[in-house]
Residue frames as qw, qx, qy, qz and C-alpha x, y, z in Angstrom:
[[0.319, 0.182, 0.124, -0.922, 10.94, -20.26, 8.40],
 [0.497, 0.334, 0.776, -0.197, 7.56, -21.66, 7.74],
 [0.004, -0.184, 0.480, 0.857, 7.72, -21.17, 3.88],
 [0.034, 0.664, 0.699, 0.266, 3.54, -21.60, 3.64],
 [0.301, -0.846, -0.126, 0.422, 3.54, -18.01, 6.25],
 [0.273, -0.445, 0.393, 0.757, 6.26, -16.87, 4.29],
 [0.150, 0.251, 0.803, 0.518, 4.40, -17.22, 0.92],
 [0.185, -0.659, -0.696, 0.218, 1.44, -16.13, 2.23],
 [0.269, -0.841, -0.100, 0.459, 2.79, -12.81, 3.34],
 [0.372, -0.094, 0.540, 0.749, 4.70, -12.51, -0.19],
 [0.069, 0.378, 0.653, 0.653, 1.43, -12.77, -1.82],
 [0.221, -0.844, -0.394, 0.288, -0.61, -10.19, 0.57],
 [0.013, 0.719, -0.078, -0.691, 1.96, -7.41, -0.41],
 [0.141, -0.010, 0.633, 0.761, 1.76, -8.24, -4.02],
 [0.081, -0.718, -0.689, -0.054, -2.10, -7.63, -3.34],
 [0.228, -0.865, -0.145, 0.424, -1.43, -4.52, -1.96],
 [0.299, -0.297, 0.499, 0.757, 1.01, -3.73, -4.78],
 [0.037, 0.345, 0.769, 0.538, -2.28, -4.37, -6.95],
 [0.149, -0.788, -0.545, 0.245, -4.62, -2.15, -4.75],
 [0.410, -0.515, 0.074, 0.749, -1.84, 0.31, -5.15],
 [0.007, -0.127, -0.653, -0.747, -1.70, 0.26, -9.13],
 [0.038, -0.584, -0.804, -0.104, -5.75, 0.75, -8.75],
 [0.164, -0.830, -0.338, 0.413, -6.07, 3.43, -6.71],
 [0.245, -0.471, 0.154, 0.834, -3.67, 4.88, -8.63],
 [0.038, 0.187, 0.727, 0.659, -5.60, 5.00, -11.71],
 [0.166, -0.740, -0.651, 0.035, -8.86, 5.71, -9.54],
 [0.277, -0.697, -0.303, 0.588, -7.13, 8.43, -8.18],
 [0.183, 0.019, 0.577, 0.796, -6.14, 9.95, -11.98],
 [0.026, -0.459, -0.814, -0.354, -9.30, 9.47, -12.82],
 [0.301, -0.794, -0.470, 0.242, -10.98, 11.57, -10.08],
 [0.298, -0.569, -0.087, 0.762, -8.38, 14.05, -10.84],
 [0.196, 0.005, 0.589, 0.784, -9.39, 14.66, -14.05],
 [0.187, -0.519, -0.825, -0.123, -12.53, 14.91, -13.01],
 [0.500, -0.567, -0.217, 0.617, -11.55, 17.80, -10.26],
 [0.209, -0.102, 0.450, 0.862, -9.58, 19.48, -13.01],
 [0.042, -0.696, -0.624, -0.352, -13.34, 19.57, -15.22],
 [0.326, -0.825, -0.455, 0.077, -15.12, 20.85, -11.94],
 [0.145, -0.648, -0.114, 0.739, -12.21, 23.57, -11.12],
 [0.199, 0.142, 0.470, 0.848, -12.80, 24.91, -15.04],
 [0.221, -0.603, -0.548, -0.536, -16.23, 25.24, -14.56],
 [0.473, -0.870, -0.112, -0.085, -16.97, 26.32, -10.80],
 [0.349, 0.568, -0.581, 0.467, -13.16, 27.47, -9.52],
 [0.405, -0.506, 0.355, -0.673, -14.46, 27.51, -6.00],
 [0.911, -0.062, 0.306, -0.270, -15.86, 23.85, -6.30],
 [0.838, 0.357, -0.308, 0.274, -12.81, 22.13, -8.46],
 [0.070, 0.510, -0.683, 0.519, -10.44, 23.63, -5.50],
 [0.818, -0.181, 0.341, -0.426, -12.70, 21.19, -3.20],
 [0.961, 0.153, 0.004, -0.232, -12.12, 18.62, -5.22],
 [0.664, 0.395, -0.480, 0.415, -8.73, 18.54, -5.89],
 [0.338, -0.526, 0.636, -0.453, -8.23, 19.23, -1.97],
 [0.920, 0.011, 0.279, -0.274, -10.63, 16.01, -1.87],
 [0.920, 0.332, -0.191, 0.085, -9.16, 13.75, -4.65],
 [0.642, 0.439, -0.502, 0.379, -5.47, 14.42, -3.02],
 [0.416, -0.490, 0.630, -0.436, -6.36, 13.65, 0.53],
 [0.966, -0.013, 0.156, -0.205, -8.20, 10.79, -0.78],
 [0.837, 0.384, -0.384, 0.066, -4.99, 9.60, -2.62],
 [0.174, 0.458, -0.699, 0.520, -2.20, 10.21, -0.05],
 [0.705, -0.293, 0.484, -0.429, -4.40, 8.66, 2.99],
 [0.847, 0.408, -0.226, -0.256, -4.81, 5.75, 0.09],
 [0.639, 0.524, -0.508, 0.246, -1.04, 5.11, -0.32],
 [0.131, -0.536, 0.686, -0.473, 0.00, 5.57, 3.32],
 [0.836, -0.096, 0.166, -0.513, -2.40, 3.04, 4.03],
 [0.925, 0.360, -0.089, -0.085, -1.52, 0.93, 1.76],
 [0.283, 0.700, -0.497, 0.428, 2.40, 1.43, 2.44],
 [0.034, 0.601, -0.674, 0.429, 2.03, 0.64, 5.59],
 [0.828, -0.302, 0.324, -0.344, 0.63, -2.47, 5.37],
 [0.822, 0.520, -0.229, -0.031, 3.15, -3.24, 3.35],
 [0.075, 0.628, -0.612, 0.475, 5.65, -2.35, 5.71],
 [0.686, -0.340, 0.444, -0.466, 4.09, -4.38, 8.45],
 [0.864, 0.451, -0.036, -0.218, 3.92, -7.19, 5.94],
 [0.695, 0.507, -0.433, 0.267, 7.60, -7.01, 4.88],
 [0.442, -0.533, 0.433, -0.577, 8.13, -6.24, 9.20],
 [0.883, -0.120, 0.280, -0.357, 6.75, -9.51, 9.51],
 [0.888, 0.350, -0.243, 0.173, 8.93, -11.78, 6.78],
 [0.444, 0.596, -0.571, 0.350, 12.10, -10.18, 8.93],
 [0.552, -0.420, 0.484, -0.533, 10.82, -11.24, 12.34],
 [0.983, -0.098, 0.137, -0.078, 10.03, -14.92, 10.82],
 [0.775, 0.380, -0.225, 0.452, 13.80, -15.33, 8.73],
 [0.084, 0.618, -0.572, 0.532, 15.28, -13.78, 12.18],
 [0.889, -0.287, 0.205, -0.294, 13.67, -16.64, 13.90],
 [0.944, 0.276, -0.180, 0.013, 14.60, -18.84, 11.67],
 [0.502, 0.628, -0.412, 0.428, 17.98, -17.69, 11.65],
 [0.432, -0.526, 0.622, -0.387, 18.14, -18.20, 15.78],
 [0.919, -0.038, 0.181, -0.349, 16.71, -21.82, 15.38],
 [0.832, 0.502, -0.198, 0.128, 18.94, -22.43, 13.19],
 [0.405, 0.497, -0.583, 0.499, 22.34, -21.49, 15.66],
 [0.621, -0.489, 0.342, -0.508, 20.62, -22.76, 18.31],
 [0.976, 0.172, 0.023, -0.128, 20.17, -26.24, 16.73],
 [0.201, -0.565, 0.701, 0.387, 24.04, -27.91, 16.61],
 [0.822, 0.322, -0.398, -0.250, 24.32, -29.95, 13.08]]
């Protein structure tokens, strides 16, 4: 396997592992924020918290599944490999 591609694609989902850890703290944040707005207006904090927990689940799936696609991608190159390799006689 081409271990620069392979690297590469290691450190893309550890990005995404750091987008992840962000959002999640953005998404805290906003809920606490939500939480405020339903004490004071009930009618507006139920908005928000509808809002702040589509925004987070769309977030994660997102994110998930470029991770998946990502980790999708490392088994397609190390099942190459792995043909090259019993193709090739030693």
């Amino acid at each position: 396997m081409d271990d620069r591609r392979r690297q590469e694609l290691l450190g893309w989902i550890e990005q995404t592992k750091r987008t992840q850890r962000k959002l999640a703290i953005v998404s805290g944040a906003l809920a606490v924020v939500a939480i405020g707005l339903a004490v004071w207006s009930k009618l507006v904090g139920t908005f928000a918290i509808i809002g702040v927990g589509l925004f987070a689940i769309c977030a994660f799936w997102v994110t998930a599944a470029h991770n998946a696609a990502h980790y999708q991608k490392l088994e397609e190159l190390a099942a190459a490999d792995r043909r090259n390799r019993r193709a090739k006689p030693s």
